[in-house]
Backbone as ProteinMPNN parsed JSONL, in Angstrom:
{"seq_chain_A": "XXXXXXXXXXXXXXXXXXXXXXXXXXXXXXXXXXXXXXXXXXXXXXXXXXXXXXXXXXXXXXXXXXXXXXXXXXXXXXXXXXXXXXXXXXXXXXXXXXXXXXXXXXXXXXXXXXXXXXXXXXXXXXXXXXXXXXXXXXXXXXXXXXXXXXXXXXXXXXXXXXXXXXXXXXXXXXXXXXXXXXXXXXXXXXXXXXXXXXXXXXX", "coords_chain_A": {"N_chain_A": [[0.842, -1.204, 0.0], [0.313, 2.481, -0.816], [2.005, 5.486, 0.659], [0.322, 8.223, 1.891], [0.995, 11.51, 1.454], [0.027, 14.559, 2.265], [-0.162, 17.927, 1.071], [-0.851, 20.878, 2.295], [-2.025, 24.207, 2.343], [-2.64, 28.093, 2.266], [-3.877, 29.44, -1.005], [-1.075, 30.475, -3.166], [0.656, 30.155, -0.911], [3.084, 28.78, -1.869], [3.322, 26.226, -2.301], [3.643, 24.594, -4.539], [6.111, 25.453, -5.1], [7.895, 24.181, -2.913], [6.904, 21.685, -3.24], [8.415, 21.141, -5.311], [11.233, 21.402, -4.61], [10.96, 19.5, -2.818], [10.676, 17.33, -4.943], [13.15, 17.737, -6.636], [15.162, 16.031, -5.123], [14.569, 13.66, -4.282], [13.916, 10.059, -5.646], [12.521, 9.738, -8.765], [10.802, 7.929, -9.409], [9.721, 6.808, -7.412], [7.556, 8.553, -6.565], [4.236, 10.186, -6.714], [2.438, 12.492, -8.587], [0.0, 14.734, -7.271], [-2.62, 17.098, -7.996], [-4.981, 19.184, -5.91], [-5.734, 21.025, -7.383], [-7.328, 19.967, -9.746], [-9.513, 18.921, -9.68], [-11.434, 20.681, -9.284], [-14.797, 21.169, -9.793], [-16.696, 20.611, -12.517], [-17.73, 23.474, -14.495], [-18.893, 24.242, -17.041], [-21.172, 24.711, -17.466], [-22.397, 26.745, -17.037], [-22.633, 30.115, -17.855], [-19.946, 31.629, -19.107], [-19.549, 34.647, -17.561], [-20.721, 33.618, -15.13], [-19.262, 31.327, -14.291], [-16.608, 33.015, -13.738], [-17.572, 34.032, -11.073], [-17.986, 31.654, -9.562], [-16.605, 30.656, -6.159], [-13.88, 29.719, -5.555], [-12.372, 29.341, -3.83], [-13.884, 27.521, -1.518], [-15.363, 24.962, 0.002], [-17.406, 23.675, -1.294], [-16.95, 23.85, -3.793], [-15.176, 21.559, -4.844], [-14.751, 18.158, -5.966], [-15.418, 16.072, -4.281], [-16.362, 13.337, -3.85], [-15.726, 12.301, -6.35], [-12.474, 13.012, -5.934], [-12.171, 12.098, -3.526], [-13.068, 8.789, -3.846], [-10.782, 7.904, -6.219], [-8.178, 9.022, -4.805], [-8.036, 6.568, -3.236], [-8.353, 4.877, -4.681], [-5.473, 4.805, -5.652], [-4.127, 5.066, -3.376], [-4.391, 2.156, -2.592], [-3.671, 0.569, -4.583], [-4.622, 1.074, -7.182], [-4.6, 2.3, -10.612], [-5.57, 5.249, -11.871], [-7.713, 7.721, -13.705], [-7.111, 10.713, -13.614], [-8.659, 13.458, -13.716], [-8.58, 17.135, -15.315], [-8.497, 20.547, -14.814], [-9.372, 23.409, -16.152], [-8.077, 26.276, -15.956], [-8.114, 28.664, -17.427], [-10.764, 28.672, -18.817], [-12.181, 28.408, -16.544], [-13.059, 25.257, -16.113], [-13.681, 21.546, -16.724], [-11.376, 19.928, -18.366], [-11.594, 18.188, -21.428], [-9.621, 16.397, -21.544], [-7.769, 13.745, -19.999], [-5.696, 12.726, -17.48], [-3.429, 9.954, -16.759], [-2.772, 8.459, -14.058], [-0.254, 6.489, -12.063], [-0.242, 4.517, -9.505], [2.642, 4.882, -6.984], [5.216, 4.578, -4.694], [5.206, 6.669, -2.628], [2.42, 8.981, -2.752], [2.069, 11.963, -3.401], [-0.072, 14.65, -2.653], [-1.611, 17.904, -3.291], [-2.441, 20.999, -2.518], [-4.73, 23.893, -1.397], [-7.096, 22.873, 0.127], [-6.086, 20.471, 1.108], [-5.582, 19.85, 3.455], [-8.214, 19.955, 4.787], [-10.628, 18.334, 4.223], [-12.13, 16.076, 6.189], [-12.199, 12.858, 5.699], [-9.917, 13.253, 3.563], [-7.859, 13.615, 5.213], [-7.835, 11.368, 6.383], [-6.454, 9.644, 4.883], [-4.235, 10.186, 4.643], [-0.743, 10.279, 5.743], [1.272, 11.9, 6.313], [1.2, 15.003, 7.058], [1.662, 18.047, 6.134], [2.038, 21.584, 6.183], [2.121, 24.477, 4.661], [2.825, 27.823, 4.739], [2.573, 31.178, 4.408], [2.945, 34.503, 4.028], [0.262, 37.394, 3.768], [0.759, 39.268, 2.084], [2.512, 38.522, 0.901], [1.879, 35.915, -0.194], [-0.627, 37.356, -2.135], [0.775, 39.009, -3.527], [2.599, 36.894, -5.272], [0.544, 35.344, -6.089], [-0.772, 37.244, -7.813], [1.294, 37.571, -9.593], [1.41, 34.727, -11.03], [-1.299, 34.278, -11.454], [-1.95, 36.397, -13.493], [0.557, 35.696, -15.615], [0.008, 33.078, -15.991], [-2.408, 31.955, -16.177], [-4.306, 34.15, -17.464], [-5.152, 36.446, -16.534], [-6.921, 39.147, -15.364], [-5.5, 41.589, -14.148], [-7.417, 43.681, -12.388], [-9.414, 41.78, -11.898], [-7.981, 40.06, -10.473], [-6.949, 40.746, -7.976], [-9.431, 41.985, -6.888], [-11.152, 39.099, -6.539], [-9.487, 38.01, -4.937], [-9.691, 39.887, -2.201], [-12.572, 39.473, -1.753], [-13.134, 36.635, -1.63], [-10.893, 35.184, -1.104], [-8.987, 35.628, 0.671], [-10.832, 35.988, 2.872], [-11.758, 33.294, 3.006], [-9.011, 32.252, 3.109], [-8.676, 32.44, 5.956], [-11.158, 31.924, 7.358], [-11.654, 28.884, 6.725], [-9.085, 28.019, 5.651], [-6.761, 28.552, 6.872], [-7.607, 27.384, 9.884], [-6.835, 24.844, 9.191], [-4.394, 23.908, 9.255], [-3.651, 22.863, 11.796], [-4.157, 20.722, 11.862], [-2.088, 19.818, 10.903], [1.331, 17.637, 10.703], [3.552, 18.884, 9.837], [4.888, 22.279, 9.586], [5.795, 24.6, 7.642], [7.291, 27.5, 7.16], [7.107, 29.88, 4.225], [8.178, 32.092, 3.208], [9.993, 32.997, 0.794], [12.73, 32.942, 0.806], [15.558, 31.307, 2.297], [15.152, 27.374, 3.675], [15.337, 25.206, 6.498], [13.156, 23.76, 6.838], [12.467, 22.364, 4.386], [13.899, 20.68, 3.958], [14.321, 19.069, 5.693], [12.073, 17.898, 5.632], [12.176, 16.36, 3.086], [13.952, 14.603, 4.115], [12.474, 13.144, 6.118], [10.746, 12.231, 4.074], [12.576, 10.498, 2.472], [12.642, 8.568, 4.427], [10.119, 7.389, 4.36], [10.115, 5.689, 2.124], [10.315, 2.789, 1.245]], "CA_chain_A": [[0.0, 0.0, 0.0], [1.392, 3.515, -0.782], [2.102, 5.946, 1.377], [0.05, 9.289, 0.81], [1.535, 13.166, 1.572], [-0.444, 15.631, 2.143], [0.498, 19.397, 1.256], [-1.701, 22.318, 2.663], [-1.678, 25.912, 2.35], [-3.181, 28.936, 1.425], [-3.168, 29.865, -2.428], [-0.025, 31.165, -3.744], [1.699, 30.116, -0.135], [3.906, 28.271, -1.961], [3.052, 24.865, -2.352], [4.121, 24.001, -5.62], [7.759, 25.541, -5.173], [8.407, 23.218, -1.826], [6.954, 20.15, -3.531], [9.596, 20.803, -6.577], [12.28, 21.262, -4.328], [11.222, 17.674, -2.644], [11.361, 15.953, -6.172], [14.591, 17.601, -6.97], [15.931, 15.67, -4.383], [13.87, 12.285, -4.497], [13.576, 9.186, -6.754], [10.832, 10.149, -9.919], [9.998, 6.914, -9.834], [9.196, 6.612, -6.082], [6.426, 9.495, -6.43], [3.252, 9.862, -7.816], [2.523, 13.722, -7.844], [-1.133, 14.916, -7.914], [-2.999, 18.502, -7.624], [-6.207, 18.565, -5.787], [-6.92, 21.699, -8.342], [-8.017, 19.585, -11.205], [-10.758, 18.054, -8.35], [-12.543, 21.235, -9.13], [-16.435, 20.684, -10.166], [-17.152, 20.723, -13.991], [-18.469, 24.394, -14.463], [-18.702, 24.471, -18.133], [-22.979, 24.461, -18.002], [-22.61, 27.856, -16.468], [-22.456, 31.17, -19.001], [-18.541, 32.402, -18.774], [-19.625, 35.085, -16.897], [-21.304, 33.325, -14.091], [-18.008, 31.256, -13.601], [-16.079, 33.626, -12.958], [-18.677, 34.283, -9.537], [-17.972, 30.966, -8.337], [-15.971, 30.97, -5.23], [-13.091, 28.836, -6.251], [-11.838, 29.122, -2.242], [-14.751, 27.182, -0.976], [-15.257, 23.2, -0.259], [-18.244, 23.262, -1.989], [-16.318, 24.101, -5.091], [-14.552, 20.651, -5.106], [-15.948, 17.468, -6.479], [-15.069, 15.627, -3.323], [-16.88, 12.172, -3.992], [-14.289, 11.657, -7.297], [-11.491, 13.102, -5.743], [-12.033, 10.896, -2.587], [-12.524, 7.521, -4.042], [-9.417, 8.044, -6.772], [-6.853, 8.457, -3.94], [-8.348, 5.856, -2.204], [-7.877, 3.514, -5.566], [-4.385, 4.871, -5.716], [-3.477, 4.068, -2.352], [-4.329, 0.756, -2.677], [-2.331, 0.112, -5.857], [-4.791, 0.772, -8.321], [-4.134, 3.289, -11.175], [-6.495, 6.146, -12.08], [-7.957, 8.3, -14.91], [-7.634, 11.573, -13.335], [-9.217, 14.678, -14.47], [-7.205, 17.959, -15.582], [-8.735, 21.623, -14.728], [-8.631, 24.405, -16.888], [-8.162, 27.112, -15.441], [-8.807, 29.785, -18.06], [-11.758, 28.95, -18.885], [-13.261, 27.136, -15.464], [-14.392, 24.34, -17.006], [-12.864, 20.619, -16.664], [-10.415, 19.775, -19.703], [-11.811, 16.681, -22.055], [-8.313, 15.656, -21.451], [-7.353, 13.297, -18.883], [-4.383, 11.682, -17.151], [-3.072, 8.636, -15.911], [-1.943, 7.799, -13.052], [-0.269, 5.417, -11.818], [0.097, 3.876, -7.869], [3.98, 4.656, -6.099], [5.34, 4.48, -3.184], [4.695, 7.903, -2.034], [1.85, 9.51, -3.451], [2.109, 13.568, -2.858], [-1.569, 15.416, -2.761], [-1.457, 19.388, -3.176], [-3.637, 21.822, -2.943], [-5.285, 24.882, -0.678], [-7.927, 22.012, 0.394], [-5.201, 18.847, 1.222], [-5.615, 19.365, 4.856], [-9.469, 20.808, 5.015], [-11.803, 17.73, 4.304], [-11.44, 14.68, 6.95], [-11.762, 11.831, 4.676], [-8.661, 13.379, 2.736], [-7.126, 13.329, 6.045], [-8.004, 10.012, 7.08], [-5.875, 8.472, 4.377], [-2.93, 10.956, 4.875], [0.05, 9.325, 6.552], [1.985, 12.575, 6.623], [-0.031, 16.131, 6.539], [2.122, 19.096, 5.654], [1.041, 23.053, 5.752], [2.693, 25.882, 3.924], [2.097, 28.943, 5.025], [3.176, 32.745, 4.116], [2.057, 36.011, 5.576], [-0.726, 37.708, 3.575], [1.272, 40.252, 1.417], [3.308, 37.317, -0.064], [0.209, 35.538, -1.012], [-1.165, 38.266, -2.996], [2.139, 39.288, -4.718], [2.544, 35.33, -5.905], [-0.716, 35.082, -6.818], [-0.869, 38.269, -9.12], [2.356, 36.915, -11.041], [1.199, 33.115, -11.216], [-2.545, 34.463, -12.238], [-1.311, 37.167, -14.601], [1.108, 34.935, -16.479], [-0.389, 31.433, -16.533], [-3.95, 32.081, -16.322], [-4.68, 34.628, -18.56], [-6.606, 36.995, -15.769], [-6.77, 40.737, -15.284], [-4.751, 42.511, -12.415], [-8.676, 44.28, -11.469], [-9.864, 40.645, -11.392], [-6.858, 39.253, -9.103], [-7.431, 41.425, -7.076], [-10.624, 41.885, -6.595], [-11.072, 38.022, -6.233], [-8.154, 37.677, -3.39], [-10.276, 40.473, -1.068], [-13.932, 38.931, -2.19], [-12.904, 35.091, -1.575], [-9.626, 33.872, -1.158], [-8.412, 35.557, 1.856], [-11.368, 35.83, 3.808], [-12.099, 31.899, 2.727], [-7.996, 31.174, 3.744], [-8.735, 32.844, 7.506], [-11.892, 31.329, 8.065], [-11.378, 27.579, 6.5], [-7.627, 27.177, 5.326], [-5.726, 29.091, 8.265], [-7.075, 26.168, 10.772], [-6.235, 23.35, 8.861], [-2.863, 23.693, 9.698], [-3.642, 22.423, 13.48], [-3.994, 18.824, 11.776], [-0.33, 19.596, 10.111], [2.696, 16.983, 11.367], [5.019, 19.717, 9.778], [5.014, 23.436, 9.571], [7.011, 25.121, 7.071], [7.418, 28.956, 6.735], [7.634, 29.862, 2.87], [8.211, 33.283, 2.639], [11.125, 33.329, -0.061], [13.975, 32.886, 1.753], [16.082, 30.146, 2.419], [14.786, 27.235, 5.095], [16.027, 23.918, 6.681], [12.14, 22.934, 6.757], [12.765, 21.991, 3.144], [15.246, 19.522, 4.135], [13.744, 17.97, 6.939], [10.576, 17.428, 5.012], [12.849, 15.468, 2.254], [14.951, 13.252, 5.051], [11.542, 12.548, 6.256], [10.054, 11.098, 2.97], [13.489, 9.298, 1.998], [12.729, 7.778, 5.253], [8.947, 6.479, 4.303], [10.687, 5.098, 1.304], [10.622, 1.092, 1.425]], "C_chain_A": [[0.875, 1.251, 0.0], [0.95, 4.551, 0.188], [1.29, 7.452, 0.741], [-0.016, 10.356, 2.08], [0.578, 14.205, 1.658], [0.048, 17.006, 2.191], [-0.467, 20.5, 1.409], [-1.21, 23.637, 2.46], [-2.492, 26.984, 1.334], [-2.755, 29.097, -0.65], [-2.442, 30.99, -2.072], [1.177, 31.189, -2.267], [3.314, 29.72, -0.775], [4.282, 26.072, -1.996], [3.931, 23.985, -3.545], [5.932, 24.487, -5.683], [8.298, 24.324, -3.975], [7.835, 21.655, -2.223], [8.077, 19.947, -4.98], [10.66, 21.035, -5.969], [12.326, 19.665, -3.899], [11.567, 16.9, -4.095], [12.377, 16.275, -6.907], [15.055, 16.583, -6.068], [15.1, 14.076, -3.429], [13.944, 11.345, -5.609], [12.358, 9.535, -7.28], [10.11, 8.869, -10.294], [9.386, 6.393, -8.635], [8.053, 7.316, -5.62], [5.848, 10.288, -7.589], [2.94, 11.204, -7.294], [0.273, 14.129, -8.051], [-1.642, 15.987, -7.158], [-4.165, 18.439, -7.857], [-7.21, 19.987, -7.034], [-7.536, 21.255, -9.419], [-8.987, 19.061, -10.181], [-11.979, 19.304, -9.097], [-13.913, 20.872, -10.076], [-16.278, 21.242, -11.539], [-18.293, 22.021, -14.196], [-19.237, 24.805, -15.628], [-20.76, 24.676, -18.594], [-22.872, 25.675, -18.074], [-21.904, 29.345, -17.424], [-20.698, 31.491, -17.998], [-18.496, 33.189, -17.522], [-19.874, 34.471, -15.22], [-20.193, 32.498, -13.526], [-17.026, 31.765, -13.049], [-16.302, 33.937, -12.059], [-17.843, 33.461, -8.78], [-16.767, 31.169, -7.454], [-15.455, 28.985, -4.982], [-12.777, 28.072, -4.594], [-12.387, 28.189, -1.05], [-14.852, 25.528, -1.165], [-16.465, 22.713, -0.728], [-17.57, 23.38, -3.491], [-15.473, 23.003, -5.906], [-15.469, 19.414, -5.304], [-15.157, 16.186, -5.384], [-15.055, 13.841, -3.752], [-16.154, 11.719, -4.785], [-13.012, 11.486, -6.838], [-10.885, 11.633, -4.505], [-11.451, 9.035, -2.871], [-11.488, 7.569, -5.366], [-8.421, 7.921, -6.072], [-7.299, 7.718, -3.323], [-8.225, 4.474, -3.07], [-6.473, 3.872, -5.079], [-3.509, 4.625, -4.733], [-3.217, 3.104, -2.079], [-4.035, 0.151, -3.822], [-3.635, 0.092, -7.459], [-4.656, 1.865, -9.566], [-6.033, 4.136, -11.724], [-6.691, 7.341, -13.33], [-8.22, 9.816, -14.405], [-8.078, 12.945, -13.904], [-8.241, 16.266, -14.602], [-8.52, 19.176, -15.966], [-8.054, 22.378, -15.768], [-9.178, 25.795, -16.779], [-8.901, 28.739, -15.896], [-10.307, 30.225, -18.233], [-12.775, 28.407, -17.583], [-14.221, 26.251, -15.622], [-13.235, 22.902, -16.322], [-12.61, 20.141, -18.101], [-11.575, 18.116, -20.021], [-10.575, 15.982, -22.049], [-8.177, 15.162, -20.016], [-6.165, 12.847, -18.643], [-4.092, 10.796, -16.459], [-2.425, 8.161, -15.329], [-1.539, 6.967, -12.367], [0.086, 5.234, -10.145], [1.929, 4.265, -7.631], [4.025, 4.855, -5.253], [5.096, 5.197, -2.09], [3.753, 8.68, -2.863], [1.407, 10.811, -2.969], [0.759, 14.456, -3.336], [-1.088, 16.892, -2.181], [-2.287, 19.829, -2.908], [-4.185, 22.632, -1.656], [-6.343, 23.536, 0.666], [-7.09, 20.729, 1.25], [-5.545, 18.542, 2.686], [-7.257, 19.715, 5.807], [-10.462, 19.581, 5.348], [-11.427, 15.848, 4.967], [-11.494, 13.319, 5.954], [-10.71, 11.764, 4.026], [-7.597, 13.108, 3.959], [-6.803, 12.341, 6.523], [-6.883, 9.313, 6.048], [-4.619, 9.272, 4.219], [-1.878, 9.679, 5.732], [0.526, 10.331, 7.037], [1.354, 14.169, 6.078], [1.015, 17.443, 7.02], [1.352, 20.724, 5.793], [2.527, 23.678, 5.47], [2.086, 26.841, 4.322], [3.62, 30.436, 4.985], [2.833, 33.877, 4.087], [1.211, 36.491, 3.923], [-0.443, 38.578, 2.147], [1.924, 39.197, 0.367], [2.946, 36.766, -0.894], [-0.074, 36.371, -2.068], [-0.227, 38.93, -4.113], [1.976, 37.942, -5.881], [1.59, 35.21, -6.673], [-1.29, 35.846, -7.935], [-0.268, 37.943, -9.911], [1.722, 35.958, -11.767], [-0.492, 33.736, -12.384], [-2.627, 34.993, -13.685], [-0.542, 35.973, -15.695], [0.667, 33.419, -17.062], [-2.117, 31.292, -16.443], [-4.819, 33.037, -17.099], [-5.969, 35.843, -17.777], [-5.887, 38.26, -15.598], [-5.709, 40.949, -13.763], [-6.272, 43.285, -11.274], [-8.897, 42.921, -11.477], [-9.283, 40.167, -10.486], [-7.273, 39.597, -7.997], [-8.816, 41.782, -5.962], [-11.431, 40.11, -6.145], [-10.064, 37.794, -4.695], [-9.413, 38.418, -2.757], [-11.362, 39.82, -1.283], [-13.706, 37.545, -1.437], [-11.881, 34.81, -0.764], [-9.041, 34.581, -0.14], [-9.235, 35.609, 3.143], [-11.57, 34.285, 4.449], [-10.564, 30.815, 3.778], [-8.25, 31.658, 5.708], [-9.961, 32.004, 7.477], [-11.684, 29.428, 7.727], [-10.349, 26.827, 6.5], [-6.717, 26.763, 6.871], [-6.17, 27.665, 9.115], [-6.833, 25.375, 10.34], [-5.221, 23.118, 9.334], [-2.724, 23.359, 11.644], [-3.047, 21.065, 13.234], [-2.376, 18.941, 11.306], [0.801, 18.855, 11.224], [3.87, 18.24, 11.426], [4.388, 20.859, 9.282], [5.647, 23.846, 8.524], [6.587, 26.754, 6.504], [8.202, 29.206, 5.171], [7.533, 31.563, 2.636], [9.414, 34.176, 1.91], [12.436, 33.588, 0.114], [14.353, 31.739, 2.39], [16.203, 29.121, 4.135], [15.387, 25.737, 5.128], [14.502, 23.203, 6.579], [12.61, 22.25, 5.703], [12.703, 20.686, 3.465], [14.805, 18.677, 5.102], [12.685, 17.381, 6.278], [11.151, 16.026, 4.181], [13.597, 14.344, 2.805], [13.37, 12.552, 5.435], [10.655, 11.461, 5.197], [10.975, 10.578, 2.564], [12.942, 8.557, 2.885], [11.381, 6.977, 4.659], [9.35, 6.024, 2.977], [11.244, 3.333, 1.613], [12.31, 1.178, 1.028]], "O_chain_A": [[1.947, 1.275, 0.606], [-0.221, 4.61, 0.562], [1.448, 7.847, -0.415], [-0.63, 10.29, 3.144], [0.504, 14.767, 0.566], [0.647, 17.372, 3.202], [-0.843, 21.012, 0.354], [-0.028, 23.981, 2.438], [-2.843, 26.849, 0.162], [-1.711, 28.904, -1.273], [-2.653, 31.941, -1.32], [2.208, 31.861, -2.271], [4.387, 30.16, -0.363], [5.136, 25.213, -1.776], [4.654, 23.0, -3.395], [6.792, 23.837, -6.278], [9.197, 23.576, -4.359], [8.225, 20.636, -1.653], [8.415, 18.884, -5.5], [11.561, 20.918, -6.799], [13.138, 18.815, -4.266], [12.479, 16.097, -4.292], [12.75, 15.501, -7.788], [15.759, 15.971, -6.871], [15.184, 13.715, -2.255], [14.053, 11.909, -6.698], [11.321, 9.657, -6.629], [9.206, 8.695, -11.111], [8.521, 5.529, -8.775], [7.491, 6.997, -4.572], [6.282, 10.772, -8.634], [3.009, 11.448, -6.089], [-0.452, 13.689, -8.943], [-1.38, 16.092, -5.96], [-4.735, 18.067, -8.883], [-8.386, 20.064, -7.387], [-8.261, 22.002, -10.077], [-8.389, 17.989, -10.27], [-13.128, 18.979, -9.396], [-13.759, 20.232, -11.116], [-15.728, 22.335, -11.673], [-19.499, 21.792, -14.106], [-20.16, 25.604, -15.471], [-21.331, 24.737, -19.683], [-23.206, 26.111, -19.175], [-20.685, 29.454, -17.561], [-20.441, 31.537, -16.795], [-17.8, 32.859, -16.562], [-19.224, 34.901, -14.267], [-19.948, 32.726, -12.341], [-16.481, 31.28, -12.057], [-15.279, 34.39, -11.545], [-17.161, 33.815, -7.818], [-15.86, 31.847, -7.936], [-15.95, 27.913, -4.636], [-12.87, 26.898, -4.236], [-11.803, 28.005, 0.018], [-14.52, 24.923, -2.185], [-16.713, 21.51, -0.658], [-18.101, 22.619, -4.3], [-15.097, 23.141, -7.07], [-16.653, 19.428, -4.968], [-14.32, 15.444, -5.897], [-14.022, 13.193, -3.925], [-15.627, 10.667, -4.425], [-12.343, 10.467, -7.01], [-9.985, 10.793, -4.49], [-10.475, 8.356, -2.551], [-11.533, 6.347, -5.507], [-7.628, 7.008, -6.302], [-7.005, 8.08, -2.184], [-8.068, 3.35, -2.594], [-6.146, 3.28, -4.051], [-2.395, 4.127, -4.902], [-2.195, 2.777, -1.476], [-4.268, -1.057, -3.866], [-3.552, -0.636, -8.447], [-4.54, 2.848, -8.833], [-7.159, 3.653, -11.84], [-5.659, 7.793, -13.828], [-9.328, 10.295, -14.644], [-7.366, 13.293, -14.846], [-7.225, 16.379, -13.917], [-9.309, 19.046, -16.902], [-6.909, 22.29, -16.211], [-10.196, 26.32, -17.231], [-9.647, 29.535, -15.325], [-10.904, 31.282, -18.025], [-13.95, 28.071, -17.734], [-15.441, 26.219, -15.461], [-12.244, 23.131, -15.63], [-13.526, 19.984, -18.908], [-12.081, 17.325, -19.224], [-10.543, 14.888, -22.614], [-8.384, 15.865, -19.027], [-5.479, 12.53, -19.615], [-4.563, 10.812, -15.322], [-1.497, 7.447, -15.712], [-2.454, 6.384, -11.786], [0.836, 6.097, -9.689], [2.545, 3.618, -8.477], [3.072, 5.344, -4.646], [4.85, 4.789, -0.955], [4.307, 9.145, -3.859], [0.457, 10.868, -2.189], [0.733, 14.887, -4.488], [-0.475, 17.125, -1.139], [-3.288, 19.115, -2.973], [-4.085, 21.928, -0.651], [-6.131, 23.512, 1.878], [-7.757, 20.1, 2.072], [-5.754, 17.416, 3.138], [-7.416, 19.722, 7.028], [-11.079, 19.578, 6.414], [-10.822, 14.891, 4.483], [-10.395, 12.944, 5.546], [-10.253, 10.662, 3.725], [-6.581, 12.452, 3.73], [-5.716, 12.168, 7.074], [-6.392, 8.288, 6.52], [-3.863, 8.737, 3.408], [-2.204, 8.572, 6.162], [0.505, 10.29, 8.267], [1.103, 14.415, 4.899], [1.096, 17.749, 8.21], [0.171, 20.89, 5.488], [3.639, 23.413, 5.927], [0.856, 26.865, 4.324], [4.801, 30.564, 5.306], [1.622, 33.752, 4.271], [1.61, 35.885, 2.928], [-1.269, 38.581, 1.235], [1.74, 39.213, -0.85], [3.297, 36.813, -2.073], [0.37, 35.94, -3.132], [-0.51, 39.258, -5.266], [1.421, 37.976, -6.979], [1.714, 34.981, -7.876], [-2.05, 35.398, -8.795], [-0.746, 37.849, -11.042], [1.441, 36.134, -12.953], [-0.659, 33.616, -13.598], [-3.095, 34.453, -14.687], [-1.252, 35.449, -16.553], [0.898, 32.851, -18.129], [-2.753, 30.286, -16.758], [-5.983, 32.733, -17.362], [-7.117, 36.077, -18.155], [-4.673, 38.459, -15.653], [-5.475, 40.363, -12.706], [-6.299, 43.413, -10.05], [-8.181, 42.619, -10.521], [-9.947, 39.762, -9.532], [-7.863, 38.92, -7.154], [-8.988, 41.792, -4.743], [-12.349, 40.163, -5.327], [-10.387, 37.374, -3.584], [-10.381, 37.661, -2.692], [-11.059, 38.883, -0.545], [-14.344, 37.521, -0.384], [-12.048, 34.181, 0.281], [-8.089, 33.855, 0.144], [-8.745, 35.39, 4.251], [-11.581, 33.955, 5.635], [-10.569, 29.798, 4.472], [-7.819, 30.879, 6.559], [-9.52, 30.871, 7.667], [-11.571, 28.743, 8.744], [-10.221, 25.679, 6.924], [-6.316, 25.796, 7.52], [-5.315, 26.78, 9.139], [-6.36, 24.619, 11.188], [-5.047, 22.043, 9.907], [-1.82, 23.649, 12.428], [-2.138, 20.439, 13.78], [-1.61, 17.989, 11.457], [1.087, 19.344, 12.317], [4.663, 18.561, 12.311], [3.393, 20.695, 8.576], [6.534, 22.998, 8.429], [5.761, 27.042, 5.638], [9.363, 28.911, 4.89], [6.741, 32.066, 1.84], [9.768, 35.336, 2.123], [13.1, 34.445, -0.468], [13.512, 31.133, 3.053], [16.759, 29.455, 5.181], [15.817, 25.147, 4.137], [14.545, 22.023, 6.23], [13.328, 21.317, 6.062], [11.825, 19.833, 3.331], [15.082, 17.477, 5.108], [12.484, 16.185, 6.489], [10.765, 14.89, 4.456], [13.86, 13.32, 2.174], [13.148, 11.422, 5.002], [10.133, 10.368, 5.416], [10.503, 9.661, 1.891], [12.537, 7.532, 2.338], [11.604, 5.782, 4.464], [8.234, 5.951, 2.462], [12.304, 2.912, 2.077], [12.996, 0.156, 1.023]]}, "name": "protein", "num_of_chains": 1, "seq": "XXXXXXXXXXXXXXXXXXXXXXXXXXXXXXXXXXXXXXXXXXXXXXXXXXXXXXXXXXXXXXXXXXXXXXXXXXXXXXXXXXXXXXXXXXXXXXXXXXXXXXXXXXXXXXXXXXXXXXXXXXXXXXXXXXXXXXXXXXXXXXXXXXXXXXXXXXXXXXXXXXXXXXXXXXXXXXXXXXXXXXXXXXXXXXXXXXXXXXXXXXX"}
């Protein structure tokens, strides 16, 4: 049975830079990587406009019941057809991908440490976290460049949603967290401890 990672944290803490420093410095064949943002709900019924409304930040916004039983094949060695978000347009891609079962299987995402069932099959539950200003910088670049979204939309989205959503829902998750790690762009030994730790759950 594989072992499965959980990584928490607000959007734009930093999630995705501290899980690419772990697989610099891991076997790519020992871990199976997967991001709970393609989970989100198939919006594509809903006029353009009206997607852009939904409130991305929210655990109604995730399609729980797929996401659930998928890592719950993949834990138990079986491989999966998972689904692939697209972001631009908030819709879910007709493209899928396939994943397969390893030894460590690493779950991302704002959500990773929010909904107990995801927790229940955690072994090892992670938070990221980075002060408020950081967030909102990150998240203007990342949005701006790879998402194809306004600077008045970013914006206006972060105060509307996504930081009231990370204080009232995200922020406690991080109680359930084993490990801590401060990501606010500057160089940390968390890193490194995180990475001795998963060589170690390495058969």
């Amino acid at each position: 049975m594989s072992k499965v990672i959980l990584i928490g944290g607000g959007s734009a803490s930093g999630k995705t830079y501290v899980l690419n420093k772990v697989l610099e410095n891991m076997p790519a064949d020992k871990i199976a990587h997967i991001s709970l943002d393609d989970y989100y709900k198939d919006f594509s019924v809903l006029p353009m406009e009206e997607r852009a409304k939904v409130n991305f930040d929210h655990p109604k916004a995730f399609d729980w019941k797929l996401m659930n039983q998928q890592l719950f094949d993949l834990k138990n060695g079986k491989t999966i057809e998972k689904p692939i978000y697209d972001f631009v347009t908030h819709s879910r891609s007709p493209k899928t991908e396939i994943v397969e079962p390893k030894e460590l299987i690493i779950i991302e995402g704002i959500m990773a440490l929010v909904n107990k069932d995801l927790r229940d099959i955690g072994d090892l539950k992670v938070f990221i976290n980075a002060s408020r200003e950081r967030r909102l910088v990150r998240r203007i670049e990342r949005d701006m460049k790879y998402r194809g979204r306004t600077y008045e939309s970013i914006i206006e989205q972060y105060f509307t949603t996504v930081q009231p959503m990370f204080e009232e829902i995200i922020a406690p998750s991080q109680y359930y967290a084993d490990l801590i790690i401060n990501n606010e762009g500057y160089s940390t030994n968390s890193i490194d401890v995180l990475v001795s730790v998963l060589r170690n759950m390495i058969k």
